[in-house]
TIVO-317487 format. One record per residue (C-alpha): residue number from 1; chain; x, y, z. Coordinates in steps of 0.25 Angstrom, whole numbers, plus 5000, padded with zeros to 4 digits. Each point is the difference from the previous one (the first is absolute). Layout:
# TIVO-317487
 pos unit   c1   c2   c3
 NUM    A    X    Y    Z
...
# end
This chain:
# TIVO-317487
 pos unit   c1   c2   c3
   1    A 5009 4840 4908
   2    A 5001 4999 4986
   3    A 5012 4993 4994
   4    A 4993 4998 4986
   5    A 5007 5013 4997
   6    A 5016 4996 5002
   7    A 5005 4989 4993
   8    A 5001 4987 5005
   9    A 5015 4999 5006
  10    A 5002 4987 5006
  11    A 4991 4989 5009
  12    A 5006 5001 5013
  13    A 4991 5012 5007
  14    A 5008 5006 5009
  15    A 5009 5002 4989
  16    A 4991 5004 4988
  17    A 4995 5012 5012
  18    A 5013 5004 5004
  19    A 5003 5004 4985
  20    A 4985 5008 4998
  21    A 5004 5007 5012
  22    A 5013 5005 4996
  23    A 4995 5003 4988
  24    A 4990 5010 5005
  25    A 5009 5005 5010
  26    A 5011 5003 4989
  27    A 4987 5007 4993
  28    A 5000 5009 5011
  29    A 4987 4992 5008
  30    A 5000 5002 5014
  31    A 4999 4986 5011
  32    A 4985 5007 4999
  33    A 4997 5000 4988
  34    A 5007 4987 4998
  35    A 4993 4994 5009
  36    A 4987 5003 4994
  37    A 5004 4994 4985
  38    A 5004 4988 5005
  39    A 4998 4996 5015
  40    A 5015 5000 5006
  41    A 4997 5005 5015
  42    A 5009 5013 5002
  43    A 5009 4995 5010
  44    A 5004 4989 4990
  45    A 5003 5011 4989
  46    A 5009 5007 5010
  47    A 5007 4989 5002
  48    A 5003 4995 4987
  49    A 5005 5015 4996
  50    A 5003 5007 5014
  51    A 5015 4999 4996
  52    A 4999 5003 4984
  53    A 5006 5010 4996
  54    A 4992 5004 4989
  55    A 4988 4996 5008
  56    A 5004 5011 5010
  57    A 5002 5010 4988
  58    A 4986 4996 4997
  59    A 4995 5005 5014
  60    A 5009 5012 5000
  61    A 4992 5005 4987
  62    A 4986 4995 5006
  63    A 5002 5008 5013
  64    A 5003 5012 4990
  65    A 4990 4998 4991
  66    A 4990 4998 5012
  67    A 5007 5013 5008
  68    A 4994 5007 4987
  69    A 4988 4996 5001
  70    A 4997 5002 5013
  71    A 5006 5014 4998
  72    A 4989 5004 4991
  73    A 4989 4994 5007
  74    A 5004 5007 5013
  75    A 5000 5014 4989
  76    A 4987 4996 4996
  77    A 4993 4998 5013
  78    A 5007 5013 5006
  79    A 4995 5007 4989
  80    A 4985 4994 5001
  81    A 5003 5003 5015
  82    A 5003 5014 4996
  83    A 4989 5002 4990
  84    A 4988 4994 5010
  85    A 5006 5010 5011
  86    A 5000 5014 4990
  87    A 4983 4996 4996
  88    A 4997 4997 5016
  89    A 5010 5014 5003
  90    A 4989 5006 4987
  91    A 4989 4995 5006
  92    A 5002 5006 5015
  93    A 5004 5014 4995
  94    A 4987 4999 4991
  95    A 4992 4996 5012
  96    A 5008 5013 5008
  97    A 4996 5009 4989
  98    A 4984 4995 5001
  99    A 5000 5001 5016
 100    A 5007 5013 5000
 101    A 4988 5010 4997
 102    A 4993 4993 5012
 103    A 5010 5000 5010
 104    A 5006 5014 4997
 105    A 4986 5005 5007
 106    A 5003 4995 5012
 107    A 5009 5008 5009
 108    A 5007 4987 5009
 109    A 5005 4996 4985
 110    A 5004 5015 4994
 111    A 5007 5001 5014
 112    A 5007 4985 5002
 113    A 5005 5002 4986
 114    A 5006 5013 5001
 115    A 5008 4994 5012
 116    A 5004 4988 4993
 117    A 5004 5009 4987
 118    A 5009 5007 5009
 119    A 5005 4991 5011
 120    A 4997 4986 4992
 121    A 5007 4989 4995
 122    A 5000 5001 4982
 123    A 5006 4989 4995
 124    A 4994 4990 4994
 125    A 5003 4988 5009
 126    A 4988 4994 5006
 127    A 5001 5008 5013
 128    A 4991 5013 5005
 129    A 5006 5006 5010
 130    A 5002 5012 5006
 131    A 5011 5006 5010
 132    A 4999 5010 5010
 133    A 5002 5005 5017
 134    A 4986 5008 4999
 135    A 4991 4992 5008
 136    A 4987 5008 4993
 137    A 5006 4999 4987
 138    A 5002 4984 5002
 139    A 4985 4999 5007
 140    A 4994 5008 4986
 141    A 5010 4990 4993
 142    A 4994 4988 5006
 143    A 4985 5004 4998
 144    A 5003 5003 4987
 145    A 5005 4985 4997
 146    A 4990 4994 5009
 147    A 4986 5010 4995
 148    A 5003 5001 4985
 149    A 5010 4988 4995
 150    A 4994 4991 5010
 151    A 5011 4994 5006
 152    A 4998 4988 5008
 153    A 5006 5003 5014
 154    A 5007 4987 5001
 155    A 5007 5005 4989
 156    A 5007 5013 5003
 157    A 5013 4999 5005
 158    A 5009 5011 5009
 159    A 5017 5002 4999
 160    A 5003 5008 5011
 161    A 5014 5007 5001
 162    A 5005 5007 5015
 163    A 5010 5008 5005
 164    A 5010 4993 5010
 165    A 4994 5010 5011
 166    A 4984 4995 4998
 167    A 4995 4992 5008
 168    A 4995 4990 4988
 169    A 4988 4991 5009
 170    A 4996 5014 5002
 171    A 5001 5004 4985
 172    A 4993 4987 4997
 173    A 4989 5002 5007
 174    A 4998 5014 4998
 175    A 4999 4997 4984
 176    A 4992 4986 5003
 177    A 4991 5010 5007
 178    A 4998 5012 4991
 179    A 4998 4991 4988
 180    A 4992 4989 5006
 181    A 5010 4988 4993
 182    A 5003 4991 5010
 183    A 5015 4998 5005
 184    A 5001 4985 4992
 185    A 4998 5008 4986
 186    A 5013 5010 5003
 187    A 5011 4989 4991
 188    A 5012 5008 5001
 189    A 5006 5009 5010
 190    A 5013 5007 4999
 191    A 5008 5008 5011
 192    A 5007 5011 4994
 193    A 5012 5007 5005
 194    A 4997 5014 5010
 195    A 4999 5013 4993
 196    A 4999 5014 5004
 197    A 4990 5002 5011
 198    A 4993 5010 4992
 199    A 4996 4988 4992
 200    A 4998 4990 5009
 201    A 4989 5008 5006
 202    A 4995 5002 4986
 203    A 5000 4985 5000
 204    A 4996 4996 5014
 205    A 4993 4987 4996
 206    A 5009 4997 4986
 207    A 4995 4999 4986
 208    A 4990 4991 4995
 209    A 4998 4993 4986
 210    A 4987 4996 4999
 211    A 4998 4991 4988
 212    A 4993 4988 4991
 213    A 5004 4992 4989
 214    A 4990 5002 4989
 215    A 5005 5001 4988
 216    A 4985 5005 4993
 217    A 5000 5010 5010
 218    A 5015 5004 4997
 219    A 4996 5003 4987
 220    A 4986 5007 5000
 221    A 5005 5009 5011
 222    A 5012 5004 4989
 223    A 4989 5003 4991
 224    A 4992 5007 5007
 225    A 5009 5010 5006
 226    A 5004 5002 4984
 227    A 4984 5001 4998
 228    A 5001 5009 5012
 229    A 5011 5009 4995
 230    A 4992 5001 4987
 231    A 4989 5005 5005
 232    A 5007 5013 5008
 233    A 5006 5006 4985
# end
C-alpha cells in the first residue's frame, strides 16, 4: 500500500481510506485493483459502494471494458488455434506426398485406396471411414486400415444399420466374424424400417461403417487419392 501518493485527508483511518477508495473507484479502478493500491479487503469495498449509483456505472463500464478484452483475446487464441492447425494439416499432406511413391507399389494400398476414393468418407473431420453391405469389400477395407495405416485394432470402430426383418444377433456376429473386430468395438446399431425384399436379400446382414478417428490419416488419405488421381492423367 502506498498512501505517500494521495494526499493526506484527515487522522481517523477508516476515514482517510474510505475517501482513497472512492477516489479510485470514481477513476474507474476496480475493488481489485483497489485493493492492491491500498489494502481495503474487496468485501469491504463492496460494501462501502454496493448501493452507489455511480459506483454501479463504474462496474457496468468495467464489465464492458473487460467483455472487450476478453473478446479479442478469445480472437487471438482461435486464430493462433487456427494458424498451429493449417502448419500441422501442411505438414501431414507433406508427409502424404513423401510416402505416396512408396506405397503406390503395393497392390493392398492401390486397392484400399481406390475403394475408399469411391465408397469413403471425404470430408475433413477427423474420421476415416468407409460405408458399405459387401462383406469382401469391407474385409480389403479393413486390411487396408490395419496393413498399410496401421491401425491399432482397439481402435476401429463398427456402426451397423439392419432391416427390421434381420435378425440383428445374427448380423452382428456375421460382421464380428468376417472382420475379425470383436462385438464390444461395434458403438452404434440402427434398426431401419423394411424395404423391398429384393433389397433385404441384398442386404441380408445390413450395412456396416467401419471407421477410426484420425484426423492425420483423414488428411494424407485426401491427398493421396488427389496424388493418385495425378498420376492416371
Amino acid at each position: 500500500m502506498n498512501l505517500l501518493r494521495y494526499p493526506v485527508l484527515g487522522m481517523n483511518r477508516k476515514t482517510n481510506l474510505l475517501a482513497l477508495a472512492t477516489h479510485l473507484r470514481q477513476s474507474g479502478k476496480s475493488y481489485s485493483e483497489i485493493h492492491k493500491e491500498i489494502g481495503v479487503p474487496k468485501s469491504t469495498l463492496s460494501n462501502w459502494f454496493v448501493n452507489k449509483k455511480w459506483s454501479q456505472q463504474v462496474k457496468r463500464k468495467l464489465q464492458i471494458k473487460w467483455s472487450e478484452i476478453d473478446t479479442n483475446r478469445l480472437i487471438k487464441i482461435n486464430k493462433n488455434r487456427r494458424f498451429i492447425t493449417l502448419i500441422k494439416y501442411a505438414r501431414y499432406r507433406k508427409e502424404a506426398t513423401e510416402s505416396f511413391q512408396k506405397l503406390v507399389g503395393l497392390p493392398l494400398f492401390l486397392i484400399g485406396l481406390s475403394l475408399y476414393w469411391g465408397e469413403g468418407q471425404k470430408i475433413e473431420n477427423g474420421v476415416v471411414g468407409l460405408i458399405n453391405s459387401d462383406v469382401n469389400l469391407l474385409k480389403t477395407i479393413v486390411s487396408f486400415y490395419r496393413k498399410i495405416l496401421k491401425v491399432p485394432e482397439e481402435k476401429l470402430r463398427v456402426a451397423l444399420f439392419v432391416y427390421k426383418d434381420n435378425n440383428l444377433d445374427k448380423a452382428l456376429n456375421f460382421w464380428s466374424k468376417n472382420l475379425k473386430i470383436p462385438r464390444s468395438q461395434f458403438i452404434k446399431t440402427q434398426v431401419l424400417p423394411s424395404r423391398a425384399k429384393l433389397t433385404k436379400r441384398k442386404v441380408k446382414h445390413g450395412i456396416c461403417n467401419i471407421y477410426f478417428s484420425n484426423t492425420e490419416f483423414n488428411i494424407k488419405i485426401q491427398q493421396w487419392i488427389k496424388l493418385l488421381a495425378r498420376k492416371q492423367v
